[in-house]
C-alpha positions in Angstrom: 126.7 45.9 -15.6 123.8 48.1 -14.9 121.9 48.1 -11.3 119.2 45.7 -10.5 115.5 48.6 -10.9 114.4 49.8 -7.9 110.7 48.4 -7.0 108.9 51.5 -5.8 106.1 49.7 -3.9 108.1 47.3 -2.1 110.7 50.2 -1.1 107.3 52.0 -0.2 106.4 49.0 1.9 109.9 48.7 4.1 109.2 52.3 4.4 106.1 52.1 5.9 106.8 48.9 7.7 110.2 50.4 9.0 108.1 53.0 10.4 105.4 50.8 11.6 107.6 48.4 13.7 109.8 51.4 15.4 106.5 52.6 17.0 105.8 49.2 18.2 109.0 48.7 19.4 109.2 51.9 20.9 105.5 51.9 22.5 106.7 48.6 24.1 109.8 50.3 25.7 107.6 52.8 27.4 104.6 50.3 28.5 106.4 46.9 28.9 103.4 45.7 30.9 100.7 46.6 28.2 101.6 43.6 26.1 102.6 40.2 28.3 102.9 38.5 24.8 106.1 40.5 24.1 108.5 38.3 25.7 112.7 38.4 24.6 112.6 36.4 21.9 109.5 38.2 20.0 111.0 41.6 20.4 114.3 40.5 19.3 112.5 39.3 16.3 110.9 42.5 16.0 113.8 44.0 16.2 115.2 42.0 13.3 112.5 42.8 11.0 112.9 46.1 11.5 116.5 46.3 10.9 115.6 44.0 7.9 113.4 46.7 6.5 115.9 49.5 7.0 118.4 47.3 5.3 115.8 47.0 1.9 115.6 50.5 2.4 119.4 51.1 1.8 120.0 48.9 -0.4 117.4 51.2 -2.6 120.0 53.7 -2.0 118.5 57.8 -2.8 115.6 55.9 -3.9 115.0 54.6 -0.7 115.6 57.9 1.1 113.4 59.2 -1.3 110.3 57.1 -0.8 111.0 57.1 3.2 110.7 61.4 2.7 107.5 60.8 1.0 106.5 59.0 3.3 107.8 61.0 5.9 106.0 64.0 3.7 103.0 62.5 3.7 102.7 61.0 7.2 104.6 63.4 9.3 104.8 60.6 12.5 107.5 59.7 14.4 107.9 56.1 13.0 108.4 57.6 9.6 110.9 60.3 10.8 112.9 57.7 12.2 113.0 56.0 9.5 114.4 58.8 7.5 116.9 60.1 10.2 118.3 56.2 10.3 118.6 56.1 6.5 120.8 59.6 7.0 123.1 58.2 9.6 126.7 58.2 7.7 126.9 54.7 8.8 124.0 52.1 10.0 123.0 51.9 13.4 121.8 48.6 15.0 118.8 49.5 16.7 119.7 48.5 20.2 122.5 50.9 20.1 120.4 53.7 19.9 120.5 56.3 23.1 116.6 55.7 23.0 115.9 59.0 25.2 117.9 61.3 22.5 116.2 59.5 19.6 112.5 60.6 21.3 113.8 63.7 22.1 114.7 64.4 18.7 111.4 62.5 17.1 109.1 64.5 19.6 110.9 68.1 18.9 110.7 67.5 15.1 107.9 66.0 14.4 105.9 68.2 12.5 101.8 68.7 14.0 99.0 67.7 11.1 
């Protein structure tokens, strides 16, 4: 049985929504108070969609690593670094797991300036 074909624009499109939600997620985290609308239940469901787009992303498998690179290549931000460096991990990691002050350590050190 051969595999199903990868669908480069919607990988492309977890990709950049991957990287899209971590930095609203993330920007949340550091300004809770900018954004009374975020209340538990939205941010879990943001939380969901972004694990939800890291999941079509590996299920892509190297094509999904590739397009996040790309990405990555082209927009050298922290979202789309994130995503890259979760798609590496030798096993997922739910996002609440995350030690959130290593992973912007890491984002801010690596990120690459424009």
């Amino acid at each position: 049985m051969t595999a199903a074909p990868v669908l480069r624009e919607i990988v492309r499109q977890h990709a950049e929504m991957a990287a899209f939600l971590w930095t609203v997620y993330d920007y949340h985290l550091l300004h809770p108070g900018e954004n009374p609308d975020m209340d538990e239940e939205r941010l879990a469901r943001l939380i969901e969609r972004l694990e939800a787009h890291l999941d079509g992303l590996r299920v892509a498998g190297n094509d999904g690593m590739k397009i996040a690179q790309e990405r990555y290549d082209e927009f050298p931000e922290a979202g789309e670094l994130f995503v890259v460096r979760m798609l590496g991990a030798r096993q997922a990691i739910p996002v609440r797991q995350l030690d959130l002050d290593r992973v912007r350590e890491f984002l801010t050190n690596v990120v690459r300036p424009r």
